[in-house]
C-alpha positions, -999 to +999 in steps of 0.1 A: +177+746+273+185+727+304+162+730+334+161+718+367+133+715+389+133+713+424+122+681+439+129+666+477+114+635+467+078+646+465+054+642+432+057+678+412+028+699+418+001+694+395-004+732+392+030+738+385+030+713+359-001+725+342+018+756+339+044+744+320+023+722+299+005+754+289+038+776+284+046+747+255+071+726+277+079+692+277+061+680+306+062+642+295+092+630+312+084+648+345+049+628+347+067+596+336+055+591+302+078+581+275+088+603+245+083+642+247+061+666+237+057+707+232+095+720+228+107+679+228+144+678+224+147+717+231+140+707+269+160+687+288+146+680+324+169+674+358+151+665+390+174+675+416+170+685+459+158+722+461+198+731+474+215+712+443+194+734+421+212+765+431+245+746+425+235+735+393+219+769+383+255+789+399+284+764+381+265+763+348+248+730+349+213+739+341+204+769+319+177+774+347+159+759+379+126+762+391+125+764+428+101+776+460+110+814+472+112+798+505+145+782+490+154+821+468+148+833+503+176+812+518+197+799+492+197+821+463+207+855+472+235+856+442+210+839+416+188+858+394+152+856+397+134+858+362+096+854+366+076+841+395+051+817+381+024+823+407+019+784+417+028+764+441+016+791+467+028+787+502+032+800+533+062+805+556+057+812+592+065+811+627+046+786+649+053+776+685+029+756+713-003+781+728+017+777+761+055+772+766+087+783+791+099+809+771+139+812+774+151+846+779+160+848+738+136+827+714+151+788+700+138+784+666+142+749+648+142+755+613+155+747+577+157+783+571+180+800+595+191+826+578+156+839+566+142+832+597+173+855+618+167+881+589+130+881+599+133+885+633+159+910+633+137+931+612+117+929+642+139+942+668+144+901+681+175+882+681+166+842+680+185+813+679+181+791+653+183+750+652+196+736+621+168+707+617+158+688+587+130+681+608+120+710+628+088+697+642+112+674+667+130+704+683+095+711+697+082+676+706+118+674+722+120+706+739+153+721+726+130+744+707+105+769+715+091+768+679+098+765+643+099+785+614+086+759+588+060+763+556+028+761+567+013+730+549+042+709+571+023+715+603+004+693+625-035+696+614-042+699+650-055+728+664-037+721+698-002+713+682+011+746+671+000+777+668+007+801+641+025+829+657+036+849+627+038+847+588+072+851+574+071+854+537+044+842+511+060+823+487+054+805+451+074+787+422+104+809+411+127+805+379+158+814+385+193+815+365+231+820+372+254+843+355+270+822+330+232+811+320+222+847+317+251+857+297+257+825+274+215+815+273+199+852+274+181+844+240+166+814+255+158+822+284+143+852+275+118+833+251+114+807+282+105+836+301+082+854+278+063+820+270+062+816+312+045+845+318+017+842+289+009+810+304+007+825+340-014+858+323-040+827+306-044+805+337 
């Protein structure tokens, strides 16, 4: 089984990493350390940008990918989502400044357009969105009158942002593509099943 893991150039969560360790996988070569353990050769590992996990998951690259539902959220509406692993908890939401011009419809900086329009419709408010890979500088620059953005991203400060809104509570998801599901159903249903015992022992 090939399985990718979302990465944006951060350290891997230790929590989801425990998790992994205690469903029997190979979690060696994603803390560094040389030879394998659990599953060994079974596993094969790719570190890869949350986006170029769905790509690897749709084209058949990777049996599987393990990804935030932030990124499912956007990204993955044509993947299937096998098990949420109930780690790497966060929070998506809409934050803006305590006091600011508001423009007769709302600008939103964001790296999640789509869910954040979606939201807001849902609502009864159209937005605008800002495509930023940094959303915090739509603010500080004033082309935005707030972001959508996981909460852990935000200033500390009190007097930076305010949280306006929660969007979506997300954790770890593993998700697979149609050619995985039909050409790796066998493994990935044992992946699955030994995911979820691990998540019922934690």
């Amino acid at each position: 089984v090939k399985l990718a893991v979302a990465s944006d150039c951060e350290p891997l969560p230790a929590d989801l990493l425990a998790l992994l360790e205690a469903a029997g996988l190979p979690v060696g070569p994603l803390r560094g350390a040389a030879g394998s353990d659990g599953l060994g050769d079974a596993v094969e590992w790719v570190v890869a940008p949350g986006v170029d996990v769905f790509t690897l998951c749709r084209r058949g690259g990777v049996s599987a990918g393990i990804v935030g539902k932030e990124l499912v959220l956007e990204h993955g509406e044509d993947l299937f989502e096998l098990v949420d692993l109930g780690v790497v908890r966060r929070r998506l939401v809409y934050a803006a400044p305590s006091k600011v011009a508001r423009r007769r419809r709302l600008r939103l900086a964001t790296r999640y357009p789509r869910t954040t329009r979606r939201f807001f419709t849902a609502v009864g408010q159209q937005v605008d969105t800002l495509v930023m890979t940094s959303p915090l500088l739509g603010v500080a620059t004033g082309i935005a009158d707030g972001v959508v953005e996981l909460e852990h991203l935000l200033p500390q400060q009190a007097t930076e942002l305010v949280i306006k809104a929660p969007v979506a509570e997300c954790s770890a998801r593993v998700v697979a593509g149609p050619q995985a599901r039909a050409l790796c159903g066998h493994d990935l249903q044992a992946l699955v099943q030994r995911l979820q015992q691990a998540r019922g022992g934690a």
